[in-house]
C-alpha positions in Angstrom: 149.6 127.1 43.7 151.7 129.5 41.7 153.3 132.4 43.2 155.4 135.6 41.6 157.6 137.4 43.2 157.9 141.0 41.7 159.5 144.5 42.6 161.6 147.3 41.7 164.9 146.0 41.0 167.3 145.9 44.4 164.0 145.4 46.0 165.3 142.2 47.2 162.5 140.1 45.3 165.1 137.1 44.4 166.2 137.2 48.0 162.3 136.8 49.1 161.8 134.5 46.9 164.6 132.0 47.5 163.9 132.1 51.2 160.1 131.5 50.6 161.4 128.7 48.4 163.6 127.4 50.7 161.0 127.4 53.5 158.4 125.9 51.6 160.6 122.8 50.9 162.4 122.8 54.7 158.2 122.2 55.7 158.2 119.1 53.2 155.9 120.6 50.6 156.5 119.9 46.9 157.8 123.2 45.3 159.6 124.2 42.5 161.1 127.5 42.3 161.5 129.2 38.4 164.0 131.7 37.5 161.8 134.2 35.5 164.7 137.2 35.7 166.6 138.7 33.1 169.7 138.5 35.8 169.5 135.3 36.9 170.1 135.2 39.9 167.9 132.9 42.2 170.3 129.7 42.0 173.3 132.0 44.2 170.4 133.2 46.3 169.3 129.4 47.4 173.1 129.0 47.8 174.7 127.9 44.4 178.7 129.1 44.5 179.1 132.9 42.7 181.5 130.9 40.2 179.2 127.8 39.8 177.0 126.7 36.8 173.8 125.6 37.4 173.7 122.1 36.5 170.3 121.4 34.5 170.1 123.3 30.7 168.0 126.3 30.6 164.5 126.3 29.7 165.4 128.4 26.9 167.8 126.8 25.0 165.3 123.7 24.4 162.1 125.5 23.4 161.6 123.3 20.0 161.4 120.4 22.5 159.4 121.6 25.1 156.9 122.5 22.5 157.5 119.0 21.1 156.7 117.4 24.0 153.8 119.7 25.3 151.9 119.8 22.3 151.2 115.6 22.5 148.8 114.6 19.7 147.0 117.7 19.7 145.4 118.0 16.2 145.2 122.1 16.1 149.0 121.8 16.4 150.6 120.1 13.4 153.9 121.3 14.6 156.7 122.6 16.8 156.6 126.2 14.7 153.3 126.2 14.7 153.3 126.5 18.7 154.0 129.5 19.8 154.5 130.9 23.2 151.0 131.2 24.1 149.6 128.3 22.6 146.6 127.3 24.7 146.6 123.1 25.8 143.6 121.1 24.1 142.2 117.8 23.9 145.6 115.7 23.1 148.1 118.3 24.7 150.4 117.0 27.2 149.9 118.4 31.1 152.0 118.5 33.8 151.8 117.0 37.2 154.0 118.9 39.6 157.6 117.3 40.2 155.9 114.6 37.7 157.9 111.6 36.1 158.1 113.7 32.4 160.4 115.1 30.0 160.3 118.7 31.1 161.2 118.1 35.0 163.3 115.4 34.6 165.7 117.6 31.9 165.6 120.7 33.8 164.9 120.1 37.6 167.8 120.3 39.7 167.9 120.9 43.4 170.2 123.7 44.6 170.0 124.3 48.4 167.2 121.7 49.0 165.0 123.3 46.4 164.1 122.0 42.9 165.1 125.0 40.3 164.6 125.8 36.7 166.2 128.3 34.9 164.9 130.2 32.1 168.7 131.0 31.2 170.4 134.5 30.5 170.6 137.0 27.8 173.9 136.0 25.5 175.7 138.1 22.8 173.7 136.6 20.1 170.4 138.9 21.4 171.9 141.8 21.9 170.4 144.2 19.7 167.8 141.4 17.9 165.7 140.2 20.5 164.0 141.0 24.3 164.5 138.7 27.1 160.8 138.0 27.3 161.0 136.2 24.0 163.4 133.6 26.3 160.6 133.5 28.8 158.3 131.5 26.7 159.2 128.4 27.8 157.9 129.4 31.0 154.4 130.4 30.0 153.9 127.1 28.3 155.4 125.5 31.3 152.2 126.9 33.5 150.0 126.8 30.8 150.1 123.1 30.5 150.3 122.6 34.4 147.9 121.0 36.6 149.3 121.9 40.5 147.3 120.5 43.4 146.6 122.2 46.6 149.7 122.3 48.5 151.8 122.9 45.8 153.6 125.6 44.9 155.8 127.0 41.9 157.6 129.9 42.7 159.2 132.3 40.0 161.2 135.2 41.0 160.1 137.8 37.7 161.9 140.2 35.7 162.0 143.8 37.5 159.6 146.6 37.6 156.5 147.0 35.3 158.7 145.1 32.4 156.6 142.0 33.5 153.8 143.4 31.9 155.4 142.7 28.7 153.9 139.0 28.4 150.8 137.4 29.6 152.8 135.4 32.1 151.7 137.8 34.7 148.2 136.3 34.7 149.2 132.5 35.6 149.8 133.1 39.2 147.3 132.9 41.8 148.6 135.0 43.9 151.4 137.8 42.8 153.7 139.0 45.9 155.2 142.7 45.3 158.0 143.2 47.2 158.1 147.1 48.1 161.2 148.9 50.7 160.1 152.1 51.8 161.0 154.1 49.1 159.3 156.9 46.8 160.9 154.9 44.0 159.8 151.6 45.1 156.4 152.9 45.6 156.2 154.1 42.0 156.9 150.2 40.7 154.1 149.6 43.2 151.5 151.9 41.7 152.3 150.8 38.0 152.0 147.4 38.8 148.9 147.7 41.6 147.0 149.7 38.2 147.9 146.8 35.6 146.8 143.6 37.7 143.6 145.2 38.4 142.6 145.6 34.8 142.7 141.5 35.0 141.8 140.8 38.1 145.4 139.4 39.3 145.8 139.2 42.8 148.7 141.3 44.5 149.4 141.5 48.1 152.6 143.8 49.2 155.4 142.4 51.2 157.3 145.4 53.2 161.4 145.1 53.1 164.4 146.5 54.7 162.5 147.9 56.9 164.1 149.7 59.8 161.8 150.8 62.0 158.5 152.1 63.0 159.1 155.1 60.7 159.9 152.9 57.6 156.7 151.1 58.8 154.4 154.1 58.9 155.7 155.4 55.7 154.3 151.9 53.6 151.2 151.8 55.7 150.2 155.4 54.7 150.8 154.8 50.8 150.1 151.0 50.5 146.7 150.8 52.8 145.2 147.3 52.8 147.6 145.9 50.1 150.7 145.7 52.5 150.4 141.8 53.4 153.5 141.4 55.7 157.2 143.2 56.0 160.9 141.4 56.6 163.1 143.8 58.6 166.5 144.6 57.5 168.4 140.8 57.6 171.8 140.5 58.9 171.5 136.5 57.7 170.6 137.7 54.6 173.7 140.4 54.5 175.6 137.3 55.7 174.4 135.1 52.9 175.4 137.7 50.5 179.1 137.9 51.6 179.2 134.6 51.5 179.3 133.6 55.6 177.0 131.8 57.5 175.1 133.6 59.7 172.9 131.0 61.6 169.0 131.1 61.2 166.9 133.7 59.7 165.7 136.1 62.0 161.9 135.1 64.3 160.1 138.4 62.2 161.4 137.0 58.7 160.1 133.7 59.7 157.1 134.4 60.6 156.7 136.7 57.5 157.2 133.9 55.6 154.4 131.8 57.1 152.1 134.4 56.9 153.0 134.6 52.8 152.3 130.9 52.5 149.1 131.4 54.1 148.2 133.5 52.3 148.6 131.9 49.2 146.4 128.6 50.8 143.6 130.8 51.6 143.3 131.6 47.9 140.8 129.7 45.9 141.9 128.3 42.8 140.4 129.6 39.7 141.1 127.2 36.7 138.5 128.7 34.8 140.3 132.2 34.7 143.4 131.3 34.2 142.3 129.8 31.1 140.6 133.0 29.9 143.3 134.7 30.5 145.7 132.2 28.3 143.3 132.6 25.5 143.0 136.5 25.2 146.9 136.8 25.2 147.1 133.9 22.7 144.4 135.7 20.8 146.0 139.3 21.2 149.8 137.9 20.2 147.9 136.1 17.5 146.8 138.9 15.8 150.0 141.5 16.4 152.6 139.2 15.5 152.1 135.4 16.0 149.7 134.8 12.4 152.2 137.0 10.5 155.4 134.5 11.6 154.0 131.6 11.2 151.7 131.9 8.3 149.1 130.2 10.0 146.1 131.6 11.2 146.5 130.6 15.3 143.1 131.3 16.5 142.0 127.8 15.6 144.5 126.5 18.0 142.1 127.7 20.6 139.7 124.4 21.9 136.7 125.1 22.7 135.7 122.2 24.2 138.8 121.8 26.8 138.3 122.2 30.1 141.1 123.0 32.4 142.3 121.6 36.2 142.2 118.1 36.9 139.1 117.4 34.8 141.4 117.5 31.9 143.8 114.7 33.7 140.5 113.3 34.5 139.2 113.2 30.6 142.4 111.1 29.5 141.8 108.6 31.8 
């Protein structure tokens, strides 16, 4: 199952979703968490040193062999600049198996705090005034496009901040999309922007409360978020603790429990292959035609095959 974690930014969305990580792999089941965020910042939430590199190379800086490697023997992809970032699979593409024996996970796995990460890597001096830091999330939306996650699985990617994840069609890969809201007027505003956007598509949101102090703070989400408000953590000393850099024991019973109830909650959703597919078509058709057919000279709609079928028939079909 693949999850997003999104919010206003300080809403503590990288903390949420390095403890979900880190409790979905402390219950045994296979998860990899993504760094989707401009700031990078998951790897010191699961416990990397401030001052410490992560160890594997971002997915960003090997794009041209990602594509490589994920386009196979495709024939509606003659090449690696022929592939762009929304480049559907077909008959002859690569997929992934979660955690799988392959070239992507083996390269850019590593396990920081007993969870296996990937980083999309950070903006550098070379961008700065030429280029937007979804252009480096690319890797990552070919990454789940070519991805064929079983039940119990889970791939967990802490997103850029605010509505600013709108600026790709990666929001649409996730089954379910947690929005983590403090009880704020501010906070509420990313809320709204965001609740209005997934429901043109049909994306799934549920609202996780946090910081919350009290009853009042309580009340306050309840009247503006209704029926969306999932769960809530309460203000964390472990995680205050974790971000000073002391160990404070376990997280508290209410954060844990919050936790279970977001991982049910992502069980209990039915996975839709067939959408998920649609969805990587119309942005490969939309980015086709604004940008895509212009760089690359090529005219990308035909990269679109209609006979492939996504989910594990396709696994099933090159057997």
């Amino acid at each position: 199952m693949r999850v997003a974690f999104v919010g206003k930014g300080g809403s503590g969305k990288t903390t949420l979703s390095a403890l979900f990580s880190r409790h979905l792999a402390r219950c045994g089941a296979p998860v990899v968490a993504v760094d989707g965020d401009i700031n990078q910042h998951l790897a010191h939430a699961l416990g990397l040193g401030e001052q410490e590199p992560f160890a594997g190379p971002p997915l960003s800086t090997r794009t041209g062999e990602i594509k490589d490697y994920l386009r196979g023997t495709n024939p509606r992809i003659p090449s690696r600049d022929a592939m762009v970032k929304t480049t559907p699979p077909g008959r002859g593409s690569r997929l992934l198996r979660l955690l799988g024996d392959d070239e992507l996970h083996s390269r850019h796995v590593r396990v920081v705090g007993g969870v296996p990460l990937m980083v999309t890597g950070a903006f550098d001096e070379s961008d700065l005034g030429v280029a937007c830091y979804h252009s480096r999330l690319g890797a990552v939306e070919l990454y789940l496009n070519h991805l064929v996650d079983g039940p119990g699985e889970y791939v967990v990617v802490d997103m850029t901040a605010g509505a600013d994840a709108f600026a790709s069609g990666l929001f649409t890969r996730f089954d379910l999309t947690f929005l983590v809201v403090e009880p704020t007027l501010k906070s509420l505003s990313v809320y709204r922007q965001y609740r209005d956007h997934a429901a043109e598509f049909g994306v799934p949101v549920a609202v996780v409360g946090n910081k919350v102090t009290g009853e009042d703070d309580l009340d306050f989400l309840r009247s503006h978020v209704g029926g969306d408000l999932l769960a809530h953590c309460v203000l964390s000393p472990f995680v205050r603790a974790q971000e000073q850099g002391r160990d404070h024991g376990e997280l508290e019973p209410h954060n844990a429990r919050t936790l279970d109830r977001l991982r049910a909650a992502v069980d209990a959703r039915p996975k839709d292959w067939a959408a998920f597919h649609r969805h990587a078509v119309e942005f490969h058709l939309r980015n086709a035609a604004a940008w895509a057919d212009a760089a690359t000279g090529l005219e990308l709609a035909t990269q679109v095959d209609p006979e492939f079928r996504p989910g594990p028939q396709a696994f099933a079909a090159l057997a």
